[in-house]
Backbone atoms as SQL, in Angstrom:
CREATE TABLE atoms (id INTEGER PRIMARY KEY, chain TEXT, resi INTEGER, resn TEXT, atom TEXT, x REAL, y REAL, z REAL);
INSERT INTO atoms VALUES
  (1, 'A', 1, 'UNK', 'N', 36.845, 104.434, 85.327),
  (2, 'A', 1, 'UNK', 'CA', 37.155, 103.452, 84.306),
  (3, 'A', 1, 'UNK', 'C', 36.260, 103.677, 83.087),
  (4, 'A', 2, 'UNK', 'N', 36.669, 103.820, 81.779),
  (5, 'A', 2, 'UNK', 'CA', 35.795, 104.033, 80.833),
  (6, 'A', 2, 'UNK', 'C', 35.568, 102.723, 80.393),
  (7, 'A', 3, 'UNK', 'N', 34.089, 103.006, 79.219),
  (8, 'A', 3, 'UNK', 'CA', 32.948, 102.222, 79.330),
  (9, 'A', 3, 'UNK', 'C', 33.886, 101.543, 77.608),
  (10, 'A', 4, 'UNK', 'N', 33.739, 99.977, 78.043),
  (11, 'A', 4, 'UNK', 'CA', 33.496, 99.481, 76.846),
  (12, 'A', 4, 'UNK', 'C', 32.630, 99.814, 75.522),
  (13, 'A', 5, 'UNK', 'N', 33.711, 100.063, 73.780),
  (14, 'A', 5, 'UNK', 'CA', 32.668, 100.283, 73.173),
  (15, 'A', 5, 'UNK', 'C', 32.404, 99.468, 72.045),
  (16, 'A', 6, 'UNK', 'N', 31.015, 99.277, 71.859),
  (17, 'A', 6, 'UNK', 'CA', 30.702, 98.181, 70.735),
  (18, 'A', 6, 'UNK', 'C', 29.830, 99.106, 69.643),
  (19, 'A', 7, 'UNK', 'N', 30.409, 99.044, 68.481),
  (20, 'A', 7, 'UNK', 'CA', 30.046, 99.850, 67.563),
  (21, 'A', 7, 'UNK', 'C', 29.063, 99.108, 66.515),
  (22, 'A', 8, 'UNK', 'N', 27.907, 99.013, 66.100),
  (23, 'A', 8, 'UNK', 'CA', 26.696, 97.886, 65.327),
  (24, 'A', 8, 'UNK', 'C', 27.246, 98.514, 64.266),
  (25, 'A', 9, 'UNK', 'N', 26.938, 97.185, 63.078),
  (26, 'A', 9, 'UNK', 'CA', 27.432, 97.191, 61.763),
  (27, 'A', 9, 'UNK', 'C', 26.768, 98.610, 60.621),
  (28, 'A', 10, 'UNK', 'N', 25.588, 98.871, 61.188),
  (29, 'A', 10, 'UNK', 'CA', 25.018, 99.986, 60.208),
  (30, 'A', 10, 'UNK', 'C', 25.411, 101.337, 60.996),
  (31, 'A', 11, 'UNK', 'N', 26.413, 101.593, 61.930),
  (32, 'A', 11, 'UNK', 'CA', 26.720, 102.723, 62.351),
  (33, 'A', 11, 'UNK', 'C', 28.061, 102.775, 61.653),
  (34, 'A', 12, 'UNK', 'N', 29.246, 101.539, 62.066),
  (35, 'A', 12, 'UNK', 'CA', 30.471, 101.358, 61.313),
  (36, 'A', 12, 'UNK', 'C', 30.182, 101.534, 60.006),
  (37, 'A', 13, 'UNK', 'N', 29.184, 101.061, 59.093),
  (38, 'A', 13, 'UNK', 'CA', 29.008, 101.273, 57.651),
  (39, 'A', 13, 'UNK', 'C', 28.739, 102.932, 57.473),
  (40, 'A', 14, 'UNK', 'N', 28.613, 103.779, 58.286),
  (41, 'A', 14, 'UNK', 'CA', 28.184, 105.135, 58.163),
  (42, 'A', 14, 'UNK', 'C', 29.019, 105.414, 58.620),
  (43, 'A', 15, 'UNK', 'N', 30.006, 105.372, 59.421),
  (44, 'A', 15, 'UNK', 'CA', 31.585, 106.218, 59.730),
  (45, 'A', 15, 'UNK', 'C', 32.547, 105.819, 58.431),
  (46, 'A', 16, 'UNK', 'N', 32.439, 104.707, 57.795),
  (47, 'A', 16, 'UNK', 'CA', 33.138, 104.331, 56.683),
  (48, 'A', 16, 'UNK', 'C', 32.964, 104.381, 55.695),
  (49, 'A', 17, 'UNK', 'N', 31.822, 105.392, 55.340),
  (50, 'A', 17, 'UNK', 'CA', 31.363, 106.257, 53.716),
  (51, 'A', 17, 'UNK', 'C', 31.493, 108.139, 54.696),
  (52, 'A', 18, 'UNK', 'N', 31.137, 107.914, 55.330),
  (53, 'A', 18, 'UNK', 'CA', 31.156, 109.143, 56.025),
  (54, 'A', 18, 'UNK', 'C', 32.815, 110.361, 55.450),
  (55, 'A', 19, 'UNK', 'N', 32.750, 112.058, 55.378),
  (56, 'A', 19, 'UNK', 'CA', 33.805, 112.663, 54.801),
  (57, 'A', 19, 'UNK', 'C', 34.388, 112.261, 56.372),
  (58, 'A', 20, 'UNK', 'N', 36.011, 112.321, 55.480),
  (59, 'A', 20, 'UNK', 'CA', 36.667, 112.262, 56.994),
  (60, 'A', 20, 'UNK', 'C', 36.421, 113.227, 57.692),
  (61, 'A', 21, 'UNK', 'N', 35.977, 114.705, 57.354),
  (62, 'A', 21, 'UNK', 'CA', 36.161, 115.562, 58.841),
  (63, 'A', 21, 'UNK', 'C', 34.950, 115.581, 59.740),
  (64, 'A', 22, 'UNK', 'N', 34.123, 115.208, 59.005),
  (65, 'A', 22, 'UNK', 'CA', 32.488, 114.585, 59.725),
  (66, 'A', 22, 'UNK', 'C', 33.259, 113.342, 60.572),
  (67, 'A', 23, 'UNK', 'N', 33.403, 112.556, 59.757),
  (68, 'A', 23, 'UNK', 'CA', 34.061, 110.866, 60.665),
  (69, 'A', 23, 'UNK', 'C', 34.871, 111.464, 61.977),
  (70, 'A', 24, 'UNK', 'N', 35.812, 112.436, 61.331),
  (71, 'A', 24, 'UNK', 'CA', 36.741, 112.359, 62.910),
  (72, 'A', 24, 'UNK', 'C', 35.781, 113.606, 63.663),
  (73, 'A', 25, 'UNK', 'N', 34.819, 114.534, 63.688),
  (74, 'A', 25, 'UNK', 'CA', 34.095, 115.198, 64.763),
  (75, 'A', 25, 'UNK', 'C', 33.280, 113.958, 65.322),
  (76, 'A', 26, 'UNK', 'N', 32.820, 112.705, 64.390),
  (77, 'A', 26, 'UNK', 'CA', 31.652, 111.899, 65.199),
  (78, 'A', 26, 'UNK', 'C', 32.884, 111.197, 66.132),
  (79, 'A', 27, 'UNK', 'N', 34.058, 110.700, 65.895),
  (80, 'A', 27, 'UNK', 'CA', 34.634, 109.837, 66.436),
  (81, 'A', 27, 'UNK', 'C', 35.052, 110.261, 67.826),
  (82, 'A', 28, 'UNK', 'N', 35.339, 111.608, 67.352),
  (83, 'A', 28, 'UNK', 'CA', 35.985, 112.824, 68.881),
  (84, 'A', 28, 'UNK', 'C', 35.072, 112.601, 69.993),
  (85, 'A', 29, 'UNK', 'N', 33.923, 112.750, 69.195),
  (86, 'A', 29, 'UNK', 'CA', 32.678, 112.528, 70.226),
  (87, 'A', 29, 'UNK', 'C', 32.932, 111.344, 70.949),
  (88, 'A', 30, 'UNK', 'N', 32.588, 110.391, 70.228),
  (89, 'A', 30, 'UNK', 'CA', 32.266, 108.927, 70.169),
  (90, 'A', 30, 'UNK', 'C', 33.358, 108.551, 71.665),
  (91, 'A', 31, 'UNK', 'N', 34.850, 109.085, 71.048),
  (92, 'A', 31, 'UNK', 'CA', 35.429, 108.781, 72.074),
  (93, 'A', 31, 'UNK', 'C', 35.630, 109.032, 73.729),
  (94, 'A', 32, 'UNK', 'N', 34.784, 110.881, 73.271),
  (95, 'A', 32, 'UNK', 'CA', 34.202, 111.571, 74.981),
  (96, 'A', 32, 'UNK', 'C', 33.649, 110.904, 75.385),
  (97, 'A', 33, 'UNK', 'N', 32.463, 110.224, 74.797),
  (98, 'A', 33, 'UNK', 'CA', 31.218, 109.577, 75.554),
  (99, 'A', 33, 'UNK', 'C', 31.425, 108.162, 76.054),
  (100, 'A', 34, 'UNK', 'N', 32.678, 107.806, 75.311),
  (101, 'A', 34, 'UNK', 'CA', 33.453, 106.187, 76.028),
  (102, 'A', 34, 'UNK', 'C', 33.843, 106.407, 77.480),
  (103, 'A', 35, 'UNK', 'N', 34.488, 107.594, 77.528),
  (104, 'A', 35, 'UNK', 'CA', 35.799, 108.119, 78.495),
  (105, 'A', 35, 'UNK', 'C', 34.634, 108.169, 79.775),
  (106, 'A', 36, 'UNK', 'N', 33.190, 109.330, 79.145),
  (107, 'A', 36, 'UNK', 'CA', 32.699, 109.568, 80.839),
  (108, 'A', 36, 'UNK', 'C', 31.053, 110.093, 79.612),
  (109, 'A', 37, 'UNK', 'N', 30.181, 109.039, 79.513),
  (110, 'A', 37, 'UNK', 'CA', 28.749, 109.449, 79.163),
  (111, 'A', 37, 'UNK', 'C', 27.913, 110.746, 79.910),
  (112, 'A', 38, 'UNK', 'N', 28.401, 110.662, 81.103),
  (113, 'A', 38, 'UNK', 'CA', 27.708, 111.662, 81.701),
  (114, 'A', 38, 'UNK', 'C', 28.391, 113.509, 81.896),
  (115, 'A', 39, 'UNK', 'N', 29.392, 113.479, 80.532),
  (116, 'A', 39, 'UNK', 'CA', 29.961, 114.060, 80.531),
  (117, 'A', 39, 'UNK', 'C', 29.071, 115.792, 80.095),
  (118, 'A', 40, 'UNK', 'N', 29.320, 117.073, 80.571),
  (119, 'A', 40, 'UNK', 'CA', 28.607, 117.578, 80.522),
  (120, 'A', 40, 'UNK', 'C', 28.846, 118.695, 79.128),
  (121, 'A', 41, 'UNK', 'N', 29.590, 118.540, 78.399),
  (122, 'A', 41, 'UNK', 'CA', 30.185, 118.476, 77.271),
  (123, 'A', 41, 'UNK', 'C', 29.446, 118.300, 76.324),
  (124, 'A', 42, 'UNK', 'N', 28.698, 116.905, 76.313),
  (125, 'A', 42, 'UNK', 'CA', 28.444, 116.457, 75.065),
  (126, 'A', 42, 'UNK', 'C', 26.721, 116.562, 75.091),
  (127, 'A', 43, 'UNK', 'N', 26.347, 116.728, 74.031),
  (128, 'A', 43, 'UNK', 'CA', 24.472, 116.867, 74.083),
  (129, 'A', 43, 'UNK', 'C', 24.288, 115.507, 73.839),
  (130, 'A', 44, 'UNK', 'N', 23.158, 114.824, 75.202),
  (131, 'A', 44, 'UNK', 'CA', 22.883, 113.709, 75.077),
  (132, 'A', 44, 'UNK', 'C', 21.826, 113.926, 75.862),
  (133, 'A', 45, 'UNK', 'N', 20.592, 113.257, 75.072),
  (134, 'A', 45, 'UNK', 'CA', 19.290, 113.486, 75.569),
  (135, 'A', 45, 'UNK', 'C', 18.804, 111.934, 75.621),
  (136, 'A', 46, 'UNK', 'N', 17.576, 111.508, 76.545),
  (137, 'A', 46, 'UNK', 'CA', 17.371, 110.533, 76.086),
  (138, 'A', 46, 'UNK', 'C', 16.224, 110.077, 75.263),
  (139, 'A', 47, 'UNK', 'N', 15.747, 109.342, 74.499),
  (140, 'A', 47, 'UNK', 'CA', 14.975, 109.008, 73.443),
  (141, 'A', 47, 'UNK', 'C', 13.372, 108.976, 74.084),
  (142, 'A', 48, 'UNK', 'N', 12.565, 109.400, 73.892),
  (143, 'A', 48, 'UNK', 'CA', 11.413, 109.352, 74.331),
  (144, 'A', 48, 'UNK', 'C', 10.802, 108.302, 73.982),
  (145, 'A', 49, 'UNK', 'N', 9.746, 107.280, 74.638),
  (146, 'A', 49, 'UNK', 'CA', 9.488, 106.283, 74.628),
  (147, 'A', 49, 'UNK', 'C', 10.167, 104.826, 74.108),
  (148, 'A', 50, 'UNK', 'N', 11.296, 105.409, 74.184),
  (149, 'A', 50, 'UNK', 'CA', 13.054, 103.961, 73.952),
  (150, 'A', 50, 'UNK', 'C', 13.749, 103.985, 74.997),
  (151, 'A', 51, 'UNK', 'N', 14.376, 102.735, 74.772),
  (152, 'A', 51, 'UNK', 'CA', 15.731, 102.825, 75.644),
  (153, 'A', 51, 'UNK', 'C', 16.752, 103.355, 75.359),
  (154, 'A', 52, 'UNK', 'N', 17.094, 104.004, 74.221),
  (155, 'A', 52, 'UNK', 'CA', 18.274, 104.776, 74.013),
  (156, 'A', 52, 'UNK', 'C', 18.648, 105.651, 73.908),
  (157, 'A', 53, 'UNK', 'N', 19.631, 106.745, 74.233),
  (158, 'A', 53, 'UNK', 'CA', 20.042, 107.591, 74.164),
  (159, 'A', 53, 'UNK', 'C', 21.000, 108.342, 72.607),
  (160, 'A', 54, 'UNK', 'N', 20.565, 109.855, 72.603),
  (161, 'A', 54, 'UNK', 'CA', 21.245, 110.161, 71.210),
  (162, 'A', 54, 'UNK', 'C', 22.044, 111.051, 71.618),
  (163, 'A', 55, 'UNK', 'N', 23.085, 111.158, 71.122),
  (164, 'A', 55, 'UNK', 'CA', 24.443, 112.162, 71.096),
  (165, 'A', 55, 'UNK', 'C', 24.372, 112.830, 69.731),
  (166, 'A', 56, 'UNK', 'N', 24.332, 114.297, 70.114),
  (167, 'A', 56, 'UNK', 'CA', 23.926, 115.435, 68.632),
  (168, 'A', 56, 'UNK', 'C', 25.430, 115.422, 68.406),
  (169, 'A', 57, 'UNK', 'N', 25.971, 115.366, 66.949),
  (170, 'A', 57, 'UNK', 'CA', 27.076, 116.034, 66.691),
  (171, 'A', 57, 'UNK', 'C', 27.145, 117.033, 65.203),
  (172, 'A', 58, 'UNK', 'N', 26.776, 118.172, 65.675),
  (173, 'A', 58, 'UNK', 'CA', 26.430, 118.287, 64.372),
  (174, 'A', 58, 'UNK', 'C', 24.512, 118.268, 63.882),
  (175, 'A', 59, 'UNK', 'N', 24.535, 118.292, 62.256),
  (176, 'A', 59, 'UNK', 'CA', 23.570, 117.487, 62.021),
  (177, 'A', 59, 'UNK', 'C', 23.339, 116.228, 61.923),
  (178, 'A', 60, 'UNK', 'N', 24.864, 115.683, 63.331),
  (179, 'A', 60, 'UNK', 'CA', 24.515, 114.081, 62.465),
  (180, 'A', 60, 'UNK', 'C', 24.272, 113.749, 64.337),
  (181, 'A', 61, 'UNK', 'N', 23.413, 112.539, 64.138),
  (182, 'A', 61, 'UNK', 'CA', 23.360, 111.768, 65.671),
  (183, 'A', 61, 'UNK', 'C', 23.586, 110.415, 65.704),
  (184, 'A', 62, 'UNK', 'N', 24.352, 110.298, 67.129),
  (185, 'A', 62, 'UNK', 'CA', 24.375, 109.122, 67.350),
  (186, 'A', 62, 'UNK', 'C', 23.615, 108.050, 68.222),
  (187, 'A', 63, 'UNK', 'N', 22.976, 107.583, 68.097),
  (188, 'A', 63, 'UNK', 'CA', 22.128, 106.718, 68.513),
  (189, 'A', 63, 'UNK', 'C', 22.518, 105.327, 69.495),
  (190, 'A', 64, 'UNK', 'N', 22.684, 105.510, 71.073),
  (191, 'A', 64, 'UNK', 'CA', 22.974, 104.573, 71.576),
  (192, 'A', 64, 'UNK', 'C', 22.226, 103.761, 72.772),
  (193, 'A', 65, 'UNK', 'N', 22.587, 102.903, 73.399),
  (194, 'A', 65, 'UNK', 'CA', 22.332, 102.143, 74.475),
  (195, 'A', 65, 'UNK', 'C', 23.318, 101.845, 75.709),
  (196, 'A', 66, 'UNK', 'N', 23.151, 102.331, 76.974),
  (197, 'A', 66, 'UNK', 'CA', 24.013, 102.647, 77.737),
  (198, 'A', 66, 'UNK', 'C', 23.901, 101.412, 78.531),
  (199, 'A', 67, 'UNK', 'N', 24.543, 100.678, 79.010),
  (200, 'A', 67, 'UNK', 'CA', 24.308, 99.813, 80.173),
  (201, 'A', 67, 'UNK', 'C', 25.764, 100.223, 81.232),
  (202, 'A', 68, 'UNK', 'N', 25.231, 100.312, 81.940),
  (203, 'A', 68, 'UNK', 'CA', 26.220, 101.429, 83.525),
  (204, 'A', 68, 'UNK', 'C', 26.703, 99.942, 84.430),
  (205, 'A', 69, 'UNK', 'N', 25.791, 99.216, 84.931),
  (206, 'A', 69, 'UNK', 'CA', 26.539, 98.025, 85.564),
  (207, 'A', 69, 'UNK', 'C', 27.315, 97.322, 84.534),
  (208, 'A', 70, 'UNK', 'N', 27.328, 97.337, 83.529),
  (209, 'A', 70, 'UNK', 'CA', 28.736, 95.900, 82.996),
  (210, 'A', 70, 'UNK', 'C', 29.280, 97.161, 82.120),
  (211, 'A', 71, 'UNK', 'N', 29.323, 98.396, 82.665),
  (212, 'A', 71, 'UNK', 'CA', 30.210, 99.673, 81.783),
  (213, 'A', 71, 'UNK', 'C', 30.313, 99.334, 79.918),
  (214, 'A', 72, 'UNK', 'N', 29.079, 99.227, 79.417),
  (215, 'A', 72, 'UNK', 'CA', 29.055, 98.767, 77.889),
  (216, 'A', 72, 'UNK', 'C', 28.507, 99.997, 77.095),
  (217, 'A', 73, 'UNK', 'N', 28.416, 100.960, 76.038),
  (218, 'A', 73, 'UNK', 'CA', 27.988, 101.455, 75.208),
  (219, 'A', 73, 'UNK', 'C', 27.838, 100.757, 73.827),
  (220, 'A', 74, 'UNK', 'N', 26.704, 100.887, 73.965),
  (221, 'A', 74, 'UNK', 'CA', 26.739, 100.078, 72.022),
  (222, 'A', 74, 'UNK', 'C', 26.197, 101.168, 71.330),
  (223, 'A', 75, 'UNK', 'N', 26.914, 101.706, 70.240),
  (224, 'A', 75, 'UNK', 'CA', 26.480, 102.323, 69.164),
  (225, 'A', 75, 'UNK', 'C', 25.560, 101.872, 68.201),
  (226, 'A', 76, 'UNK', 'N', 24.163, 102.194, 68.211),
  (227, 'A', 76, 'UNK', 'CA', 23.324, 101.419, 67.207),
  (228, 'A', 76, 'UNK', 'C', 23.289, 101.809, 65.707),
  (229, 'A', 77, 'UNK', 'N', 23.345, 103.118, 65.852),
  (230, 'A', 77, 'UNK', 'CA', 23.065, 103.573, 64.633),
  (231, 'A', 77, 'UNK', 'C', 23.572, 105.106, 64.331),
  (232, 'A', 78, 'UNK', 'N', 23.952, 106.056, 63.073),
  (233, 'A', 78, 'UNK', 'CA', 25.105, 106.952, 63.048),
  (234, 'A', 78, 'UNK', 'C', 24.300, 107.306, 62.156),
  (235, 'A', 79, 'UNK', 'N', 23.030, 108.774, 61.942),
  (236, 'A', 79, 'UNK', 'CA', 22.425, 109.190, 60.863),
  (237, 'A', 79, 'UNK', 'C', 22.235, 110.607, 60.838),
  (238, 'A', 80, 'UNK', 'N', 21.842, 111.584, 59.908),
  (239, 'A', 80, 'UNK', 'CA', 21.129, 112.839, 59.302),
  (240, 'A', 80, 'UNK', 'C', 20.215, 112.909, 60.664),
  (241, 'A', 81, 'UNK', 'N', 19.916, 113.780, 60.900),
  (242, 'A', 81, 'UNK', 'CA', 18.806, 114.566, 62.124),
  (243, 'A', 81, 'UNK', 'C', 17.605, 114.053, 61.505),
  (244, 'A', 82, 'UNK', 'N', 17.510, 114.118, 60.012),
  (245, 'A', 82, 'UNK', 'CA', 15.908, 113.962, 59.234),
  (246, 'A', 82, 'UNK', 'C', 15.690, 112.583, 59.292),
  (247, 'A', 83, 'UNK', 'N', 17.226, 111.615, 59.316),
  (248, 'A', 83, 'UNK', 'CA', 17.104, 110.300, 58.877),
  (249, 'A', 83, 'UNK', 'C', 16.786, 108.965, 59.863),
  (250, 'A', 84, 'UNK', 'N', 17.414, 110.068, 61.226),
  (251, 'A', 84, 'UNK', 'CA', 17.922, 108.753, 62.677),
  (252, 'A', 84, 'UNK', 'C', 16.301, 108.593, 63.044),
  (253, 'A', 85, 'UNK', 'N', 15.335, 109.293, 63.309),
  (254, 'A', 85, 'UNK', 'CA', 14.285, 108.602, 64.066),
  (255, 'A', 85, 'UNK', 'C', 13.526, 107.993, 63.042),
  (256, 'A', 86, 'UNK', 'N', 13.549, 107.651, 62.399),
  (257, 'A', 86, 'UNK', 'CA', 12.150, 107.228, 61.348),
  (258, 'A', 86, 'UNK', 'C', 12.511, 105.758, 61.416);
């Protein structure tokens, strides 16, 4: 069963200035990692001293939070490699 997804307002604000062919490679993603996170496909490492996990696409990452018992992904944040950890 794939994982519910909740997308935070400053990630949606960055898919929606974002070029479309960037938007639809993050979304392609976006949508693998709904279907099956532990998919072996996608580069997903997890955040060192956080709770969240980042999905590389590109130079761009996505920045999330996995919760496995209530099957939820929340997208926190959608940035530049230089821009997402700071």
């Amino acid at each position: 069963m794939p994982y519910k997804l909740l997308i935070k307002n400053p990630a949606q604000k960055m898919l929606d200035h974002a070029p479309k062919p960037e938007r639809h490679r993050i979304l392609e993603k976006i949508i693998l990692l709904k279907e099956n996170p532990d998919n072996q496909q996608l580069d997903i490492k997890k955040l060192e001293g956080r709770d969240f996990f980042r999905l590389r696409v590109g130079v761009w990452r996505v920045v999330f939070d996995r919760k496995d018992l209530i099957k939820i992904i929340s997208i926190e944040k959608i940035k530049s490699r230089g821009d997402v950890y700071k």
